[in-house]
TIVO-782038 format. One record per residue: x, y, z of N, C-alpha, C, O in turn. Coordinates in steps of 0.02 Angstrom, whole numbers, plus 50000, padded with zeros to 5 digits. Layout:
{{X Y Z} {X Y Z} {X Y Z} {X Y Z}}
...
//
This chain:
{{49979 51195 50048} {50045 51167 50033} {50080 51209 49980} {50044 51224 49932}}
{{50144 51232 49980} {50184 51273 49958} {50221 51218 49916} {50234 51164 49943}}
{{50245 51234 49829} {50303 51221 49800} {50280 51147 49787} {50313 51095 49786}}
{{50210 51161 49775} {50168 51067 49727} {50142 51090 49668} {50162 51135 49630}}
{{50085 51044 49665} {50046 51036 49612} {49998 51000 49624} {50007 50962 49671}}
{{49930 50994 49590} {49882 50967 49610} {49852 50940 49558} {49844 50962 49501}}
{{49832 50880 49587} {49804 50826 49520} {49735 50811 49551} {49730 50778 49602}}
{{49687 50834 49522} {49602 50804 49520} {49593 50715 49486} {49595 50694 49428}}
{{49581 50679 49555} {49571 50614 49518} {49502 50619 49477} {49453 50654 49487}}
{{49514 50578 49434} {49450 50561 49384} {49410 50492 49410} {49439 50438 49402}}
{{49346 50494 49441} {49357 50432 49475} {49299 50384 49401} {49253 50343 49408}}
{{49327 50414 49337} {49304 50356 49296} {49356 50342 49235} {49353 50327 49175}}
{{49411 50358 49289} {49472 50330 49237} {49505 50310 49269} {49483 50296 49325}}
{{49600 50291 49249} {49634 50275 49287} {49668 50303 49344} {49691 50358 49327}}
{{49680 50291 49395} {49717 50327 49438} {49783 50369 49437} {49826 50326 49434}}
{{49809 50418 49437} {49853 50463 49426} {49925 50441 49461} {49981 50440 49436}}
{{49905 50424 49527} {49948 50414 49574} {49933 50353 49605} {49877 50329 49599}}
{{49984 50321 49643} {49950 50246 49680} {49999 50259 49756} {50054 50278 49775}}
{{49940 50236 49780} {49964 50255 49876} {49993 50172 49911} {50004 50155 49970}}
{{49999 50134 49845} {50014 50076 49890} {50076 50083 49926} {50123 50100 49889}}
{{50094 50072 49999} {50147 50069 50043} {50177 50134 50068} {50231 50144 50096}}
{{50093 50203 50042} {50111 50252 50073} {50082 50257 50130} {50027 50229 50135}}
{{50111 50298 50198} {50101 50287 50247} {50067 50345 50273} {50089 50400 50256}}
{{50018 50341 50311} {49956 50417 50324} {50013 50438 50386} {50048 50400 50419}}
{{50010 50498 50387} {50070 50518 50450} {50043 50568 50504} {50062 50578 50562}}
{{49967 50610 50451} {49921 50652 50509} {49866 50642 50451} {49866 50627 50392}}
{{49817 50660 50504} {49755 50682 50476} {49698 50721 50516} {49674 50713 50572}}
{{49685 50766 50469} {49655 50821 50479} {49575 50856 50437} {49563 50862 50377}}
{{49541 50869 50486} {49474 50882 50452} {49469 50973 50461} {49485 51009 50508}}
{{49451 50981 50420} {49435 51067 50403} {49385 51096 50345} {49397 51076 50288}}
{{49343 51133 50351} {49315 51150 50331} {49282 51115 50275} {49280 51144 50221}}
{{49247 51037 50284} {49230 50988 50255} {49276 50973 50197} {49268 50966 50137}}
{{49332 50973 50241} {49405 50962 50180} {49435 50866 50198} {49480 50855 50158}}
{{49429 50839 50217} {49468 50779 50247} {49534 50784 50221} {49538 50789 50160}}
{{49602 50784 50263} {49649 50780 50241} {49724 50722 50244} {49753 50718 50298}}
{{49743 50693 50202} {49781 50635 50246} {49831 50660 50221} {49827 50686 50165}}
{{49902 50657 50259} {49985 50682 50224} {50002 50622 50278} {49999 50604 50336}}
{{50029 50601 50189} {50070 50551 50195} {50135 50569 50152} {50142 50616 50113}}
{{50192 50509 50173} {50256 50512 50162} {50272 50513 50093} {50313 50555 50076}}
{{50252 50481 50056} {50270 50453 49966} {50193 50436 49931} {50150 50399 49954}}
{{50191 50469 49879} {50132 50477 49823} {50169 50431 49757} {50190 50470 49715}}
{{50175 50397 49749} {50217 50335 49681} {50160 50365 49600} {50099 50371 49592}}
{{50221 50378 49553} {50192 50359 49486} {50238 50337 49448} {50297 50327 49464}}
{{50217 50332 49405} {50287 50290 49354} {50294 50344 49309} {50243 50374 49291}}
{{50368 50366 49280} {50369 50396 49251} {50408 50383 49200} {50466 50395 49218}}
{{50407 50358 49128} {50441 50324 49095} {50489 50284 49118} {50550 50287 49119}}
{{50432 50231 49143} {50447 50156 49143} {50484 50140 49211} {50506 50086 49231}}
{{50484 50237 49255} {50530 50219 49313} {50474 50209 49382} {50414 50219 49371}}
{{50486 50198 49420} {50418 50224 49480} {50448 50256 49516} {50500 50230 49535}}
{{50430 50336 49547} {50455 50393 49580} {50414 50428 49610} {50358 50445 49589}}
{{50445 50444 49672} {50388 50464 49754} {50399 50524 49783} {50449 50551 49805}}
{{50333 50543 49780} {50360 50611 49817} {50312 50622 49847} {50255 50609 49827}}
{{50335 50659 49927} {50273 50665 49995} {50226 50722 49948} {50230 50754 49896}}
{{50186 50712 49997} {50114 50768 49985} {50053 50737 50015} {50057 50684 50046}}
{{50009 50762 50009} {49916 50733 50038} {49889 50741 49994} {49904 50779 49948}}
{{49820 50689 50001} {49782 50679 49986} {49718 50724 50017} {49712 50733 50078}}
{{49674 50749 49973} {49633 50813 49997} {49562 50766 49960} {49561 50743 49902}}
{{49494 50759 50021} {49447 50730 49997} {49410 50806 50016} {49437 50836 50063}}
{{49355 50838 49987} {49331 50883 49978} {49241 50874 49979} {49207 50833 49949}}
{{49220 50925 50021} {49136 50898 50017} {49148 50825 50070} {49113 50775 50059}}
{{49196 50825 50123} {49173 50753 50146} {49141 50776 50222} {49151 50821 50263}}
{{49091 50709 50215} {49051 50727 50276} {49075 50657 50323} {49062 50597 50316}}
{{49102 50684 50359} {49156 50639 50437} {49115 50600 50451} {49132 50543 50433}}
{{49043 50602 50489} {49001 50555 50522} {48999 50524 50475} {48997 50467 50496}}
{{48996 50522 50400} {48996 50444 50369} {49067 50402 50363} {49082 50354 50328}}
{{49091 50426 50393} {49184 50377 50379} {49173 50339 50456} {49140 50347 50506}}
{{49221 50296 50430} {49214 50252 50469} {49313 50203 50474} {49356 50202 50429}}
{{49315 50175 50531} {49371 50140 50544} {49363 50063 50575} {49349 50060 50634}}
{{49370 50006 50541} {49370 49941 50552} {49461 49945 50585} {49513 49958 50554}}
{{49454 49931 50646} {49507 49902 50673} {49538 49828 50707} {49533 49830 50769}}
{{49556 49791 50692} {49568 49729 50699} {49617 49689 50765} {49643 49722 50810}}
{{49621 49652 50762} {49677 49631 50842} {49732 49584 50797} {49767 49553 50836}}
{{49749 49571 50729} {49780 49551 50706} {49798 49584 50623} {49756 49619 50595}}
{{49858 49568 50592} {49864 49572 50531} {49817 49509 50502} {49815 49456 50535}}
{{49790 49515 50458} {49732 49477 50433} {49763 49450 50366} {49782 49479 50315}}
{{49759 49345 50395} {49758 49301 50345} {49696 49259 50332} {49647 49269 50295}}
{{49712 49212 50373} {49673 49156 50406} {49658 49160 50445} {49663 49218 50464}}
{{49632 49120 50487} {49603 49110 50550} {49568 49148 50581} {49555 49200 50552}}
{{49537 49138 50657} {49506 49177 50682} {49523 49269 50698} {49581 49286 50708}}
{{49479 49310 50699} {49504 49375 50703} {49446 49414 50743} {49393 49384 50754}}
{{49454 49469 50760} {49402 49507 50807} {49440 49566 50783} {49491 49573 50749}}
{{49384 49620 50821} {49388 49708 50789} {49347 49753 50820} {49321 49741 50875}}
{{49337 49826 50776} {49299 49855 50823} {49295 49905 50775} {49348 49917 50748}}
{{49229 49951 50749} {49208 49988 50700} {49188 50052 50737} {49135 50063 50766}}
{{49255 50103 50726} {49234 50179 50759} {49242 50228 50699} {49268 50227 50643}}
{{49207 50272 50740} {49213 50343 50686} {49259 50379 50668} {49300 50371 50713}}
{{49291 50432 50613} {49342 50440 50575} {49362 50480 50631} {49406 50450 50662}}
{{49347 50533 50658} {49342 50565 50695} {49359 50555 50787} {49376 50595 50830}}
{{49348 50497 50787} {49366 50474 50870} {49414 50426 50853} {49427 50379 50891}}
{{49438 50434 50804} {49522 50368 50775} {49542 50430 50762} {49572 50447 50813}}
{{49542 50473 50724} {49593 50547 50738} {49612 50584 50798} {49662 50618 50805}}
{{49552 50570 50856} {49561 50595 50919} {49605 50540 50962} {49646 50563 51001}}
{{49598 50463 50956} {49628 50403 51018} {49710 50413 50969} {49761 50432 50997}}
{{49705 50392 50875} {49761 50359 50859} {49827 50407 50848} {49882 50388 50827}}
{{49809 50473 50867} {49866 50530 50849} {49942 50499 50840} {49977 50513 50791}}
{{49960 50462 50887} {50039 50432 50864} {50036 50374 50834} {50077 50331 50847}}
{{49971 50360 50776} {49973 50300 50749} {50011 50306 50678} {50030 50363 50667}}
{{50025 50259 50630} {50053 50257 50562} {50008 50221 50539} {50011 50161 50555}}
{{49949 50243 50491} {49936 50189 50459} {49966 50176 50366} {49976 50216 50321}}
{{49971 50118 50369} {50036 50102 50293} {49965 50076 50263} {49935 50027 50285}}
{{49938 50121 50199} {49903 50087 50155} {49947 50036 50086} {49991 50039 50043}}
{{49888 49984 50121} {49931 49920 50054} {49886 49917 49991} {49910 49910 49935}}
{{49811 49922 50004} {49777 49923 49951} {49728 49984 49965} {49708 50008 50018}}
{{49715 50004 49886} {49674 50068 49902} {49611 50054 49827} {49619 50031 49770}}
{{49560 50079 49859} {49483 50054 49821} {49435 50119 49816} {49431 50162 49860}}
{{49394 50118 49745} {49373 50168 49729} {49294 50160 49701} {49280 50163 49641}}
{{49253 50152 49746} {49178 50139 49734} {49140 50220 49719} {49158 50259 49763}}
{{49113 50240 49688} {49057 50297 49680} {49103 50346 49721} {49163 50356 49715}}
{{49054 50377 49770} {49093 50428 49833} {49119 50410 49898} {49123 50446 49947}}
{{49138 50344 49890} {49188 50308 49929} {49243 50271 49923} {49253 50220 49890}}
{{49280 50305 49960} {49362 50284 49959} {49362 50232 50020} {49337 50236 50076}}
{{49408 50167 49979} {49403 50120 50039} {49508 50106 50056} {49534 50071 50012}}
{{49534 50120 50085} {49616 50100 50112} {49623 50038 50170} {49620 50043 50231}}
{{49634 49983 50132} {49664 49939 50175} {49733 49934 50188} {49773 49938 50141}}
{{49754 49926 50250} {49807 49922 50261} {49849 49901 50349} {49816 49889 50400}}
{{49895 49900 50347} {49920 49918 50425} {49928 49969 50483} {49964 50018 50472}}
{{49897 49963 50544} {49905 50031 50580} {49942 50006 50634} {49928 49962 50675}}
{{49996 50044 50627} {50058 50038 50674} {50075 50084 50746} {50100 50140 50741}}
{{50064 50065 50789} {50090 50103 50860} {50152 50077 50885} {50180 50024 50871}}
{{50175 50134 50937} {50241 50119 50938} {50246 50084 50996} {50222 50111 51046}}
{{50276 50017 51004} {50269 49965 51053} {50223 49907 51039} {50224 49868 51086}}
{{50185 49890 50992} {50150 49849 50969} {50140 49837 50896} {50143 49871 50845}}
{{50128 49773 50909} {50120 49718 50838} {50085 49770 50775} {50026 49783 50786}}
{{50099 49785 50743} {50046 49809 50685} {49986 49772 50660} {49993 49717 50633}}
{{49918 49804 50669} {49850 49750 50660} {49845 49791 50605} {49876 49844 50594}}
{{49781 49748 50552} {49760 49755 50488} {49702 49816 50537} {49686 49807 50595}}
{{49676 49885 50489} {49639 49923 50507} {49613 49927 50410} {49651 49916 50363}}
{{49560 49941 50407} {49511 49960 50361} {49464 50039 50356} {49407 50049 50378}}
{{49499 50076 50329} {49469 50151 50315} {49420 50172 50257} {49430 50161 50197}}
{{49352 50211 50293} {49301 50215 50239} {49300 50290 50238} {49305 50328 50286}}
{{49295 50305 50172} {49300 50383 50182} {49259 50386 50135} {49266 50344 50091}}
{{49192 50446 50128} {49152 50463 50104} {49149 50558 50077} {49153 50611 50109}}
{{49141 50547 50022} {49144 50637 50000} {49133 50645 49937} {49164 50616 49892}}
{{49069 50702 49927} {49040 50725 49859} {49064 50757 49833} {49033 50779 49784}}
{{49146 50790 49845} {49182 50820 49797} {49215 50799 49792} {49220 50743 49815}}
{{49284 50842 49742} {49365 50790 49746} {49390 50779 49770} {49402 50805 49824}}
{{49423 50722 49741} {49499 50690 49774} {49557 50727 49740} {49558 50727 49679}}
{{49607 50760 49773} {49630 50796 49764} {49710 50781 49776} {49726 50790 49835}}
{{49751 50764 49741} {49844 50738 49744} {49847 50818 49753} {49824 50861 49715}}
{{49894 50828 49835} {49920 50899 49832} {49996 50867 49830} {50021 50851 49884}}
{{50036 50856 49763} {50126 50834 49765} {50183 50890 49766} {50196 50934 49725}}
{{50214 50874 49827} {50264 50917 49829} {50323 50903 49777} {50341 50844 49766}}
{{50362 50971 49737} {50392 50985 49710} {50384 50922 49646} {50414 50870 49658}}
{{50354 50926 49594} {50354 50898 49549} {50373 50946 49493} {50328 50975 49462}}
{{50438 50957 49477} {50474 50984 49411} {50507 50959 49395} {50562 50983 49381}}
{{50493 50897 49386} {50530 50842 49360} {50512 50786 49311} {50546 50741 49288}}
{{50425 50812 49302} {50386 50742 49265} {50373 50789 49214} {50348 50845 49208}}
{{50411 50724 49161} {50430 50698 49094} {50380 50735 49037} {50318 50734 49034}}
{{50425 50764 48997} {50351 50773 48939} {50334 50707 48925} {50275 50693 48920}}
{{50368 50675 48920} {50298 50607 48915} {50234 50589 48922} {50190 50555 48896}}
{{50247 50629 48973} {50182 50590 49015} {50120 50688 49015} {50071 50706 49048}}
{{50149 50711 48975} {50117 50791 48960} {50073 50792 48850} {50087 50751 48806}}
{{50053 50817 48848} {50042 50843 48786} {49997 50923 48786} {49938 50940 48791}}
{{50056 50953 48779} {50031 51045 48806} {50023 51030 48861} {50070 51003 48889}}
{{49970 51040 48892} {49964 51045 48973} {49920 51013 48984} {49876 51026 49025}}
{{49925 50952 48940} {49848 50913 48957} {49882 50845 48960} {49912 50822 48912}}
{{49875 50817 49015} {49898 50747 49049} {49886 50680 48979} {49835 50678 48944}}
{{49948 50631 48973} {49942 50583 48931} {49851 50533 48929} {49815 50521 48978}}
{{49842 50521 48882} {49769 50507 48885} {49774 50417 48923} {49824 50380 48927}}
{{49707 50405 48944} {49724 50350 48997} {49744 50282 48943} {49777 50237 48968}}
{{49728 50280 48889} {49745 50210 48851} {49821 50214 48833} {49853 50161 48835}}
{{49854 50275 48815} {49919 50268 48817} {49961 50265 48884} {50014 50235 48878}}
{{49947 50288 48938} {49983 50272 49007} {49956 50201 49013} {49992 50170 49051}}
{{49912 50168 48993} {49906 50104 49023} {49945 50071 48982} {49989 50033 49003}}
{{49934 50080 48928} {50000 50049 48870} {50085 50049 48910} {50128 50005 48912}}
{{50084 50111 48936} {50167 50108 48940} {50168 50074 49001} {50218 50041 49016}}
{{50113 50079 49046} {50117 50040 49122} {50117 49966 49119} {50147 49933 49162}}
{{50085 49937 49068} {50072 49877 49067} {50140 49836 49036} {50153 49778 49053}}
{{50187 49880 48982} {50256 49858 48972} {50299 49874 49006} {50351 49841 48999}}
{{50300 49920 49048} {50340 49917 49114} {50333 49868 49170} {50378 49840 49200}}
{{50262 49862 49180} {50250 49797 49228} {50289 49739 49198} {50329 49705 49231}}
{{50272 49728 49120} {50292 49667 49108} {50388 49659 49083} {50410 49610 49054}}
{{50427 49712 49101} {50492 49711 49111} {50523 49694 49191} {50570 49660 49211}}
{{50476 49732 49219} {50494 49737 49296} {50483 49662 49334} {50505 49638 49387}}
{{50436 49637 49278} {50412 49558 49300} {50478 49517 49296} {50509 49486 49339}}
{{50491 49531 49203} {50537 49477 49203} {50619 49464 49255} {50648 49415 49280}}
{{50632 49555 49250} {50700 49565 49294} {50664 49550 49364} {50705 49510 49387}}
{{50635 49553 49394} {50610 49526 49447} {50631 49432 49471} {50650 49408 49524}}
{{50616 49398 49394} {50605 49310 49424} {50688 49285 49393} {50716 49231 49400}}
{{50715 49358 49349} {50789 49326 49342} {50858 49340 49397} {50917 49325 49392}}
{{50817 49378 49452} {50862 49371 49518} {50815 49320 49574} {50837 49327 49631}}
{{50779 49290 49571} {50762 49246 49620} {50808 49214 49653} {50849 49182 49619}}
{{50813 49213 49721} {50867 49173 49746} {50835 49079 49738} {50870 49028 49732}}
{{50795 49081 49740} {50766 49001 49713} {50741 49017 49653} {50746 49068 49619}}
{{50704 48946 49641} {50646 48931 49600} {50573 48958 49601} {50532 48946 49646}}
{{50565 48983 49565} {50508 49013 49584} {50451 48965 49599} {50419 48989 49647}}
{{50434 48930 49586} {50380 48867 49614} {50412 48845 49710} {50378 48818 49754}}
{{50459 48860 49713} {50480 48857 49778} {50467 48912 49817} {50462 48899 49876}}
{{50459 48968 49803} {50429 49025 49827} {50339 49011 49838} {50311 49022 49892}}
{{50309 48990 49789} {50239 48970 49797} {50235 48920 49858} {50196 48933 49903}}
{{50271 48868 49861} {50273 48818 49918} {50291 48849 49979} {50285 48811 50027}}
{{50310 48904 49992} {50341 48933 50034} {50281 48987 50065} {50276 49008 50123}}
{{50239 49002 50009} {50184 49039 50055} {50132 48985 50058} {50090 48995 50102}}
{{50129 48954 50039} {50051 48888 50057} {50079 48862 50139} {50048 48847 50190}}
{{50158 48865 50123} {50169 48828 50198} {50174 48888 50237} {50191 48874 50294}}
{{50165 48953 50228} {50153 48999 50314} {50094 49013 50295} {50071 49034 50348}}
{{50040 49017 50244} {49962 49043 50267} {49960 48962 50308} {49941 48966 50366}}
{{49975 48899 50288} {49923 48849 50313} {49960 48850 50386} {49929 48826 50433}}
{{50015 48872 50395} {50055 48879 50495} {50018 48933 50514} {49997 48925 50571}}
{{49994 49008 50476} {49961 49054 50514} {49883 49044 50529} {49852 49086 50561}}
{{49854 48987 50504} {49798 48960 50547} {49796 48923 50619} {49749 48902 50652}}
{{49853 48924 50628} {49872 48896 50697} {49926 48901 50744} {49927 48876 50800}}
{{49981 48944 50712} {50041 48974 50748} {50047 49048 50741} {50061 49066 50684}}
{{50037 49110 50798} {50042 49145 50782} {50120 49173 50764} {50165 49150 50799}}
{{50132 49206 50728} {50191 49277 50686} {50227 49291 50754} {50197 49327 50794}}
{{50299 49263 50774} {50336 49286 50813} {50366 49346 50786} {50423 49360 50804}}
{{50337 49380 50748} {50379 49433 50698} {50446 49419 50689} {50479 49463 50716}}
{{50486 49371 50658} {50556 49357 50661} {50514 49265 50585} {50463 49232 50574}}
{{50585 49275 50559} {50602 49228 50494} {50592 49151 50529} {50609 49102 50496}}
{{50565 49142 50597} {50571 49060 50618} {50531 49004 50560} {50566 48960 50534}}
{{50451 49009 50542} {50447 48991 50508} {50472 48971 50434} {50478 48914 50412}}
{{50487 49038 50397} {50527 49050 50356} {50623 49008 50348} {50652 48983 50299}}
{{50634 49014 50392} {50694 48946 50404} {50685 48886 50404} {50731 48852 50380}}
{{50641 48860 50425} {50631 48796 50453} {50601 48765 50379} {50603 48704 50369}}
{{50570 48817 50322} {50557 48787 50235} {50624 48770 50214} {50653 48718 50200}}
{{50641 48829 50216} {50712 48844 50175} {50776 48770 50203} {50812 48733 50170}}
{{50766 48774 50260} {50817 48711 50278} {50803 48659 50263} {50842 48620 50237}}
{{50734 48643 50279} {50717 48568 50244} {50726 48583 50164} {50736 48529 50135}}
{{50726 48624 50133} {50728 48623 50067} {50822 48622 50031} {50841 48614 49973}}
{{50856 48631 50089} {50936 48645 50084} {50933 48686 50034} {50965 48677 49983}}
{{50884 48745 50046} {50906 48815 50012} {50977 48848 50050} {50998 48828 50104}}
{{51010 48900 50011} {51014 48972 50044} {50998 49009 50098} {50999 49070 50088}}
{{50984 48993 50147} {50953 49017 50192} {50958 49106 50200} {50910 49144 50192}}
{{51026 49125 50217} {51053 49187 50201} {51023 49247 50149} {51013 49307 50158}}
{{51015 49202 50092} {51033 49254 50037} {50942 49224 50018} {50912 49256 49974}}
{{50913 49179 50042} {50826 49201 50019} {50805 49268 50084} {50774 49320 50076}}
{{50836 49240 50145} {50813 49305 50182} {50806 49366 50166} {50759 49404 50175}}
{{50885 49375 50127} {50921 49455 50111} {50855 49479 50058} {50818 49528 50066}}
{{50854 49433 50008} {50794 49430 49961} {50715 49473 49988} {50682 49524 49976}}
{{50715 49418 50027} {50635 49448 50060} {50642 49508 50109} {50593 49545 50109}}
{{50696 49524 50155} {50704 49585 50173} {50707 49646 50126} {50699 49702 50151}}
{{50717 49641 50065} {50719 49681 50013} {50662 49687 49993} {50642 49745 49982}}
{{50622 49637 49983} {50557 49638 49946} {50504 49669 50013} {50446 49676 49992}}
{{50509 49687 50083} {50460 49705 50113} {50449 49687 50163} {50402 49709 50197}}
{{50496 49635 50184} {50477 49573 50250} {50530 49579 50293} {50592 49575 50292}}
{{50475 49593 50340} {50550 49606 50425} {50515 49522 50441} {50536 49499 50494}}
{{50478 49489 50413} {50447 49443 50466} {50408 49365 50420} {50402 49369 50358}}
{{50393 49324 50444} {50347 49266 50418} {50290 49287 50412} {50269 49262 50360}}
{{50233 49332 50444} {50193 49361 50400} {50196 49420 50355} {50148 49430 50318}}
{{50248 49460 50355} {50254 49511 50303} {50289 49467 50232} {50303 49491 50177}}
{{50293 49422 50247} {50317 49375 50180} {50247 49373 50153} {50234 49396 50097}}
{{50202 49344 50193} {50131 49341 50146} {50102 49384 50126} {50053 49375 50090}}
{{50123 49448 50144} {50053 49512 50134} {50105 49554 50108} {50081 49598 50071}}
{{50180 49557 50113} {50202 49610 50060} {50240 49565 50005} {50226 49596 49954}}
{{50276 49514 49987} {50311 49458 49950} {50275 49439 49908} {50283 49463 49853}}
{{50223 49391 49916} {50159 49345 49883} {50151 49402 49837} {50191 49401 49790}}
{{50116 49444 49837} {50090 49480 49807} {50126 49511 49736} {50099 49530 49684}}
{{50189 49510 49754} {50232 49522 49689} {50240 49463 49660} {50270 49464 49606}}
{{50225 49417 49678} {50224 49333 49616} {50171 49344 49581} {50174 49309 49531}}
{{50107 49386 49583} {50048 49381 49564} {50034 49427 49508} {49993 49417 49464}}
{{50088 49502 49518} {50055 49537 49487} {50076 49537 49409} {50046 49572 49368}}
//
């Protein structure tokens, strides 16, 4: 990759970069290199959060141990079924797939990415990626001449107790401007996901706001302007309210 930079994760510190809601777009194995390029790499950079494409480079990885949990649904409740193939024969079937990592996990020499894998013409199901490798993890970011001496001292990256310092008062600004545009109450938002996990044990996700209306009206909300809300926050749908929405009440 031409016109980046490259960041060696530390896998006994904090993370450099966060892949939540970045989306894998190819992937490629070479010379026991594993490679995923995806669309947007997120860090915060005084107090802002800012994305820029590039891959992720796992190094020393050996393929026959990765593995792919694939599912027949986005995963809440209820019953679910799947199917556990190799990294390698999901790079060969899923070539026009997208998978959107939502959460990403960091055990010893395994990388674990949960998330959505999207084809074109069908529902997006929850898929689960195991990736295994005795060397680095490797941020290859395109064009970064733009991050902050802040976050520099000489050429040696801010130490991890002060980036958690500034991350943790940015979270807790982004929180508050967050619950002072609520189009409701925020305790009405909580009632609002108890009532679609306890409907997605028994009605499946027409992908469309039906559930999602039918709260809001009995509640003689806004109907309009909570939608506009949750289309902003992540949600084309009554289950993307639970798995991308919920999650920002929590953090």
């Amino acid at each position: 990759m031409s016109n980046g930079m490259k960041f060696i994760h530390d896998r006994n510190s904090n993370i450099l970069f966060s892949l939540h809601d970045s989306r894998v777009k190819e992937i490629t194995y070479y010379n026991e290199t594993l490679t995923l390029q995806v669309n947007k790499i997120y860090e915060f950079v005084e107090g802002e959060e800012r994305s820029y494409p590039g891959e992720i480079c796992f190094e020393k990885c050996d393929i026959d141990l990765c593995d792919v949990l694939i599912f027949n649904k986005t995963l809440g409740e209820g019953r679910f079924n799947g199917k556990s193939i190799g990294l390698q024969q999901f790079m060969d079937e899923y070539t026009d797939s997208e998978f959107e990592i939502i959460i990403e996990g960091y055990y010893g020499n395994t990388t674990t990415f949960t998330g959505w894998l999207r084809e074109d013409g069908k529902r997006p199901v929850t898929a689960i990626m195991y990736i295994w490798n005795s060397g680095d993890m490797v941020y290859k970011v395109k064009k970064i001449n733009d991050l902050k001496q802040q976050f520099y001292k000489g050429e040696k990256l801010m130490n991890k107790f002060e980036k958690r310092k500034l991350l943790q008062e940015y979270q807790v600004k982004q929180m508050e401007e967050f619950e002072e545009n609520l189009p409701m109450e925020k305790k009405l938002f909580y009632e609002l996901f108890d009532y679609l996990n306890d409907k997605s044990e028994t009605v499946e996700c027409n992908h469309d706001f039906s559930l999602t209306n039918e709260f809001l009206k009995d509640k003689n909300m806004d109907i309009e302007k909570v939608i506009e809300f949750l289309r902003e926050n992540g949600a084309g749908c009554d289950c993307e309210v639970i798995f991308n929405v919920e999650e920002k009440f929590e953090e």
